[in-house]
C-alpha positions in Angstrom: -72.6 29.3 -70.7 -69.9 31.4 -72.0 -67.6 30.2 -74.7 -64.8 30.4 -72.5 -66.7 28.3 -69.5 -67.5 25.7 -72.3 -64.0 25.9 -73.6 -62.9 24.3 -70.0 -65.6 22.1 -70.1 -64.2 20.3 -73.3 -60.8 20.3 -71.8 -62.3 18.8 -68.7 -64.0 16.0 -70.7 -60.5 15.1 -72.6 -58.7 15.0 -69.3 -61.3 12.8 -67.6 -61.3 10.8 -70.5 -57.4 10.4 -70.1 -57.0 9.6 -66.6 -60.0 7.3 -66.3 -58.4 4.7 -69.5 -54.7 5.5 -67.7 -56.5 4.1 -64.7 -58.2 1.1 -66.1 -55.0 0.5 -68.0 -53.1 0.3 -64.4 -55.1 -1.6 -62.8 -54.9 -4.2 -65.7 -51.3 -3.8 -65.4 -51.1 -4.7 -62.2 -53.7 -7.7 -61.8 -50.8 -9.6 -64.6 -49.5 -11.3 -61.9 -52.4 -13.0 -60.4 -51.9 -16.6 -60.0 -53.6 -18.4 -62.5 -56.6 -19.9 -62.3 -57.1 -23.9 -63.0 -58.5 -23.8 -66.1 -56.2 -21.8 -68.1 -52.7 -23.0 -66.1 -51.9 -25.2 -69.1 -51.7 -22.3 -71.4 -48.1 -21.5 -71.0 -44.8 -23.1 -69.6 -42.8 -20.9 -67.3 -40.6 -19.1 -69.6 -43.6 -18.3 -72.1 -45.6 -17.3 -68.9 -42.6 -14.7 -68.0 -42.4 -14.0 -71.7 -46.2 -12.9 -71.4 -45.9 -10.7 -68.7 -43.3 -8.9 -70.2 -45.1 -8.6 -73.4 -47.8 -7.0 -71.3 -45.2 -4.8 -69.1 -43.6 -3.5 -72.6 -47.2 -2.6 -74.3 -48.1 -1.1 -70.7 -44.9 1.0 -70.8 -45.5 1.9 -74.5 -49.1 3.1 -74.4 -48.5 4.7 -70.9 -46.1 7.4 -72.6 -48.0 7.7 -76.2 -51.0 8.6 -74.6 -49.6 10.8 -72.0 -47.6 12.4 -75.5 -51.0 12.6 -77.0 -52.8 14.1 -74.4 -50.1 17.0 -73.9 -50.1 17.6 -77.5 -53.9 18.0 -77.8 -54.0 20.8 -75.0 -51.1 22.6 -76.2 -53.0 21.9 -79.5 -56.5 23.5 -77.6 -54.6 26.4 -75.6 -52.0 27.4 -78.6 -55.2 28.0 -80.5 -54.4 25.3 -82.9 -57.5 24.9 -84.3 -58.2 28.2 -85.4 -54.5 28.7 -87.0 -56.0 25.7 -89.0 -59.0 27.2 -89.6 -57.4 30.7 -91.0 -55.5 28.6 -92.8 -57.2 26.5 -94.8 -60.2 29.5 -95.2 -56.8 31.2 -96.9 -57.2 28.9 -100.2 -60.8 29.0 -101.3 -64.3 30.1 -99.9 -66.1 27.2 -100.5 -67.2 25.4 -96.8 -66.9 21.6 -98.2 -63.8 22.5 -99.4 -62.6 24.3 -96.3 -63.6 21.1 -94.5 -62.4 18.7 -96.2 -58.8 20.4 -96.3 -59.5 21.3 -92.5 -59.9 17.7 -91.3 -57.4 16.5 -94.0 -54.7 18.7 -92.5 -55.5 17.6 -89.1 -55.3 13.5 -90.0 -52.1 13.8 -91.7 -50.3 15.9 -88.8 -51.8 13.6 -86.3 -50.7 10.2 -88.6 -46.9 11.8 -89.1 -46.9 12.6 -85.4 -47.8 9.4 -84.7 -45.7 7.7 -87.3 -42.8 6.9 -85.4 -44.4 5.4 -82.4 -46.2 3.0 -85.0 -43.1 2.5 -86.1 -41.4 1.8 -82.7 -44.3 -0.5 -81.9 -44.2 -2.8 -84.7 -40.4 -3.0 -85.4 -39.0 -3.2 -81.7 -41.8 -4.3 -79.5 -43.3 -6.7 -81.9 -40.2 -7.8 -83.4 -38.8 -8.2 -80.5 -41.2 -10.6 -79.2 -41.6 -12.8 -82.2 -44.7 -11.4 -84.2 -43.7 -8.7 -86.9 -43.4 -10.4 -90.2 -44.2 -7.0 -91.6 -40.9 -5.4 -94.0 -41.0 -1.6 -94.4 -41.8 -1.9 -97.7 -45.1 -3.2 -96.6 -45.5 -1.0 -93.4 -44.9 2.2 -95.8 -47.0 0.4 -98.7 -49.8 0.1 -96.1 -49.7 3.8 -94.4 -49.9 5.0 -97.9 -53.1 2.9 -99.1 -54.5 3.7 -95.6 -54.1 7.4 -96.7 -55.7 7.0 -100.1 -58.7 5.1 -98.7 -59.0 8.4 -96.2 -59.1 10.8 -98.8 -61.3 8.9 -101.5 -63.8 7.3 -98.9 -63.6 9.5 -95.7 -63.2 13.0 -98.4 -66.4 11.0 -100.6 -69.1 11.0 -97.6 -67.9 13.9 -95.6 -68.7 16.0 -98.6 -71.8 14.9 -99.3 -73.4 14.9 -95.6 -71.6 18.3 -96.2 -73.8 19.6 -99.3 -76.8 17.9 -97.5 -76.0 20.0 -94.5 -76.1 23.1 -96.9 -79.2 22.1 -98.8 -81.0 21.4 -95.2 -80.2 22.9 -92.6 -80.5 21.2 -89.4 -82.3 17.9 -91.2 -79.2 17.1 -93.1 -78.9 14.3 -90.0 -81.9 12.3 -91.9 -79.7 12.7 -95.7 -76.4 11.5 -93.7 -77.7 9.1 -91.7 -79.4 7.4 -95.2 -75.7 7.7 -96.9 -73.5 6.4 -94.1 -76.4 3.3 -93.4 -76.2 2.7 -97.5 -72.2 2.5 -97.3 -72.2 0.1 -94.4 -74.4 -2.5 -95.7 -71.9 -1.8 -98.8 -69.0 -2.2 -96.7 -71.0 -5.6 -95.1 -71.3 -6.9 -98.5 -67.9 -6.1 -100.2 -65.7 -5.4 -97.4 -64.0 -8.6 -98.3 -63.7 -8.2 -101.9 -62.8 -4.6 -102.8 -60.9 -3.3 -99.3 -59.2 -6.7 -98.1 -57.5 -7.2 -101.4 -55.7 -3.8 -101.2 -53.9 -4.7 -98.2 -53.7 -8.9 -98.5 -53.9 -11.7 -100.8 -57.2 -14.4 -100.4 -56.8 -17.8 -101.9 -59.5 -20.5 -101.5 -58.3 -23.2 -99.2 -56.9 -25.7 -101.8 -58.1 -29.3 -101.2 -57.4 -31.7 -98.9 -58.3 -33.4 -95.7 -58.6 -30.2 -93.7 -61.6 -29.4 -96.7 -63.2 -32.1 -97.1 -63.6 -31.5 -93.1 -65.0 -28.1 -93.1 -67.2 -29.0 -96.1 -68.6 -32.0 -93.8 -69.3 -29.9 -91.2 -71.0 -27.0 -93.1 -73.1 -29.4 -94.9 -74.0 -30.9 -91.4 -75.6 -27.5 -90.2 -77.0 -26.7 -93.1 -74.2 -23.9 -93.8 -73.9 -23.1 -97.7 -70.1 -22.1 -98.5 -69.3 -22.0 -101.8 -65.7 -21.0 -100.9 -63.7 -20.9 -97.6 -60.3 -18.1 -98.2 -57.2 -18.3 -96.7 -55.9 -14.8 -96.4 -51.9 -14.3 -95.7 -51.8 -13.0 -92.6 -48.4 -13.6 -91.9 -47.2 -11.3 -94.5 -47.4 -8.8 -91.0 -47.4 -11.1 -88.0 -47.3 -14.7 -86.2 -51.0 -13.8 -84.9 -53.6 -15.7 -86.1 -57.0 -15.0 -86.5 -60.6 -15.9 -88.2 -63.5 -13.8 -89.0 -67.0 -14.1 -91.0 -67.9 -11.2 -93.3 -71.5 -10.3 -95.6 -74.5 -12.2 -95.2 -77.0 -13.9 -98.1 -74.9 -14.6 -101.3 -72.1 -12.8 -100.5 -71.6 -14.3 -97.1 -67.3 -15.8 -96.6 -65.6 -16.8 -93.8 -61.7 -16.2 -93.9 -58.4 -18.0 -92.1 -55.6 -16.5 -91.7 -53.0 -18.6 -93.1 -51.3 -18.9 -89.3 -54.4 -20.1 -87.9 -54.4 -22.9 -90.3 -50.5 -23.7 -89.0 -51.0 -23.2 -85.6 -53.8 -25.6 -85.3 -55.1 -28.9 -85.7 -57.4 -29.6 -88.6 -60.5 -30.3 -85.7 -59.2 -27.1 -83.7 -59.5 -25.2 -87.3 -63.1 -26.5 -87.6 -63.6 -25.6 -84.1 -63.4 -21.9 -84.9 -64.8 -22.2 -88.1 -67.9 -23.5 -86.1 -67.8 -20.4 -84.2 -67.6 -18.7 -87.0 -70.7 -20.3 -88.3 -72.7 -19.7 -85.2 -72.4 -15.7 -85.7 -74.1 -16.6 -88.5 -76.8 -18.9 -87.6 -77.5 -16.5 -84.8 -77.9 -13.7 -87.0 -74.9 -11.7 -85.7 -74.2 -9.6 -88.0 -77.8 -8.4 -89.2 -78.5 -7.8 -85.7 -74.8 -5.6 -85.1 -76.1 -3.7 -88.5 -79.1 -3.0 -87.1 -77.7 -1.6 -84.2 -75.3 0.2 -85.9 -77.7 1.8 -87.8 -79.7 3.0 -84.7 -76.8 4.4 -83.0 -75.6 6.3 -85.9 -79.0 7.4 -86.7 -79.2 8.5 -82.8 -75.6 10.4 -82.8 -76.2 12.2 -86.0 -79.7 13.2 -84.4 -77.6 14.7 -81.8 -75.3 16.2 -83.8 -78.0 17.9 -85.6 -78.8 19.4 -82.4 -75.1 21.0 -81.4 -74.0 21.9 -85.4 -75.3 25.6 -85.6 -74.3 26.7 -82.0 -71.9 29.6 -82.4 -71.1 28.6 -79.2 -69.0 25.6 -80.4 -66.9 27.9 -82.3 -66.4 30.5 -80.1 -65.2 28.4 -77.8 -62.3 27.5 -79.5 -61.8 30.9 -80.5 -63.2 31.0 -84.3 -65.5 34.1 -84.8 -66.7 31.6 -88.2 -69.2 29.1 -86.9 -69.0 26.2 -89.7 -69.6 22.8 -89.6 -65.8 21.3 -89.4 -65.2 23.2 -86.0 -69.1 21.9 -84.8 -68.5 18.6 -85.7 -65.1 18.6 -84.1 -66.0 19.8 -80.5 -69.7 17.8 -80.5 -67.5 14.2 -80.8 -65.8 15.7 -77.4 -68.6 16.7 -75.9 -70.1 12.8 -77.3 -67.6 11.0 -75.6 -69.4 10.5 -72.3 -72.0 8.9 -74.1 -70.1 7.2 -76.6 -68.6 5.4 -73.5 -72.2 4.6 -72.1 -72.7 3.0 -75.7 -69.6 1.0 -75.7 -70.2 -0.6 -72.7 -73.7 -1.5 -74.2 -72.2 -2.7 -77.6 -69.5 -4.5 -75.6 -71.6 -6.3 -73.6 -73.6 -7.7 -76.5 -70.3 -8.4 -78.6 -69.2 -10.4 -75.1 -73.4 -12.1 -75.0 -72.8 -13.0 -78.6 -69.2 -14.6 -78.3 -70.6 -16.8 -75.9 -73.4 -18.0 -77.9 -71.1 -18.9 -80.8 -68.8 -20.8 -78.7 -71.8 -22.6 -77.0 -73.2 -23.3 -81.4 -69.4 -24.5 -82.0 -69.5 -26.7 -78.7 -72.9 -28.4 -79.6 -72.2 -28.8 -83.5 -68.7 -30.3 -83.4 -67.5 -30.6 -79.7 -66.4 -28.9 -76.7 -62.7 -30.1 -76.6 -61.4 -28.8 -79.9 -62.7 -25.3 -79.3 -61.1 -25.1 -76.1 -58.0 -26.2 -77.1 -58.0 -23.5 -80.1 -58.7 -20.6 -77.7 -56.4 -21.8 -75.6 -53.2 -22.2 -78.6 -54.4 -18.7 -79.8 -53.8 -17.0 -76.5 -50.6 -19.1 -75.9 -49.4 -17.5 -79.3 -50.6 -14.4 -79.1 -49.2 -14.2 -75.8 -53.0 -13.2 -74.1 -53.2 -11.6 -70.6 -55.2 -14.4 -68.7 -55.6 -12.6 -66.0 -57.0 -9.0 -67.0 -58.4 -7.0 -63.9 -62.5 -7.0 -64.5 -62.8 -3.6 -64.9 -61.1 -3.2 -67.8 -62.4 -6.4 -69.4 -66.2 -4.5 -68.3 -65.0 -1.3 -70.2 -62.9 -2.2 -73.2 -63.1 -6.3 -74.2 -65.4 -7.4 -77.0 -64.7 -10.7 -76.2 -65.0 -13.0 -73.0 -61.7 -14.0 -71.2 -60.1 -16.9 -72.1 -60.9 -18.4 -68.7 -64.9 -16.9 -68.9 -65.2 -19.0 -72.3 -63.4 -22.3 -71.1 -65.9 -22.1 -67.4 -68.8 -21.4 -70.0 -68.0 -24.2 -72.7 -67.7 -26.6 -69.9 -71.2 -25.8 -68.3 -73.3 -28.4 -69.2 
């Protein structure tokens, strides 16, 4: 294959790619007004059901014309020969190749994050405001953006330049070395994610005492669940959504609620989700979605390893300098094919696994509470209860609201 030939071939994968999610998110779009099922026709009055479906017609809109934005700047981007002007570039300022890349990918995260800016912007200060969920100031939005920037540079800048020097020590095995580095900062990020990266971004408090406590400490003593500590993070410092999620495993093992969940619900809904929460646990969820995760990165990087030294992958975007950056850039195009085959995998067990912590929740504190939480989360978060199958197929990582309910009430 010629480089030009394999040039189209990469443009031909990002278009696909494009049209095939626009799709999807059409046919979503248009399955909003389905009547709705039995099961979930308590969820909303009329006017919050209309207020739903315009939620949904407003993101629809929204993400319709940033993508369609995206996608024409990324093939002017491709057929302006943006990549190489980046690549002169940068090669301008020193000859060292870890340098080179880490400016090279650096340049190309902050032009995409400024281009971008607005839209996030837009997104969280008209559409969100505008339906009653941004809590977030622009002290915090620009507080946040900047931390997100520094966590970039300091983690993303840390392990691309050593896989980098491992490349250059190795050749073609560097994939082994990587795979070892980016496996040993997940089961760091597993462990600590709660204490070192949360804290930049939110304030945790240990639920203070009180009935709702002395419930959850019942409950966890009842399964057999040691919890030292139970935090309550403040999630509405950036929105009315609430949420609940369990984070480490052995010692370090928490389980955090947002401060919205615990005002939206009931003190038994609350231990409803808590339960769920649990049952990731008990069913070893998140060792087995580390495992995994180390397989699949392990397998990727193999493949990587594969594609990196092809001059092919440079010439095709026009850079007579084959180097690692431009490789590692056009092989995670050429990977998204798979990487959607792999998603539908990972989704389907995220979906497998949901169910069997609702079913733990149902059996260790009762069916009732947890389906009245799902059912006042998607009422305030203003949930499409009627997304087409296809898309729930492709892109959900949890059941439907109306899959769960059926499911919980299966005896």
């Amino acid at each position: 294959m010629n480089p030009q030939t394999f040039f189209y071939l990469i443009i031909g994968i990002l278009i696909f790619n494009f049209l095939f999610d626009t799709f999807l998110d059409y046919l979503n779009f248009k399955n909003r007004t389905q009547k709705l099922p039995d099961e979930v026709a308590d969820v909303y009055n009329q006017d919050e059901y209309n207020k739903s479906i315009a939620y949904q017609k407003a993101n629809f809109k929204f993400g319709l014309i940033t993508s369609t934005l995206s996608m024409i700047a990324i093939l002017f981007f491709f057929f302006l020969d943006g990549f190489a002007l980046t690549d002169t570039f940068v090669r301008s300022f020193t000859n060292n190749e870890i340098l080179i890349s880490l400016l090279f990918f650096g340049l190309i995260f902050l032009a995409n994050d400024l281009l971008t800016l607005p839209f996030q912007y837009y997104h969280t200060f008209v559409i969100e405001e505008k339906f009653g969920f941004n809590k977030t100031t622009l002290k915090t939005f620009v507080l946040d953006k900047l931390k997100g920037w520094l966590l970039f540079l300091v983690l993303g800048g840390s392990i691309l330049s050593a896989i980098l020097w491992f490349y250059q020590l190795s050749g073609s095995n560097f994939w082994l070395y990587a795979w070892g580095i980016i496996s040993i900062f997940t089961l760091f990020i597993t462990f600590f994610y709660s204490k070192l990266i949360v804290p930049l971004f939110n304030k945790q408090i240990p639920l203070a005492e009180g009935s709702l406590k002395e419930k959850i400490t019942q409950y966890a003593n009842k399964v057999g669940f040691a919890l030292s500590t139970i935090f309550i993070i403040n999630g509405s410092k950036r929105s009315t959504k609430a949420n609940a999620y369990f984070s480490g495993f052995g010692k370090q093992k928490r389980i955090t609620l947002y401060d919205t969940l615990i005002n939206d619900l009931t003190e038994d809904e609350v231990v409803a989700v808590l339960a769920h929460e649990v049952g990731h646990y008990k069913k070893n969820h998140v060792i087995i979605n580390l495992i995994l995760s180390t397989l699949l990165t392990g397998f990727t990087l193999w493949l990587l390893s594969l594609f990196i030294g092809n001059p092919l992958l440079s010439k095709a975007l026009h850079i007579s300098t084959p180097s690692f950056h431009i490789g590692l850039l056009v092989f995670g195009i050429l990977y998204t094919p798979i990487s959607e085959i792999t998603g539908l995998i990972v989704n389907y067990l995220s979906r497998k696994f949901e169910y069997q912590a609702d079913a733990f929740a149902k059996r260790t504190f009762g069916e009732e509470p947890m389906i009245s939480a799902l059912k006042k989360l998607s009422k305030n978060n203003l949930s499409n209860l009627t997304p087409h199958p296809w898309y729930v197929f492709v892109h959900y990582s949890h059941p439907t609201l109306l899959q769960r309910i059926k499911k919980l009430k299966q005896n």
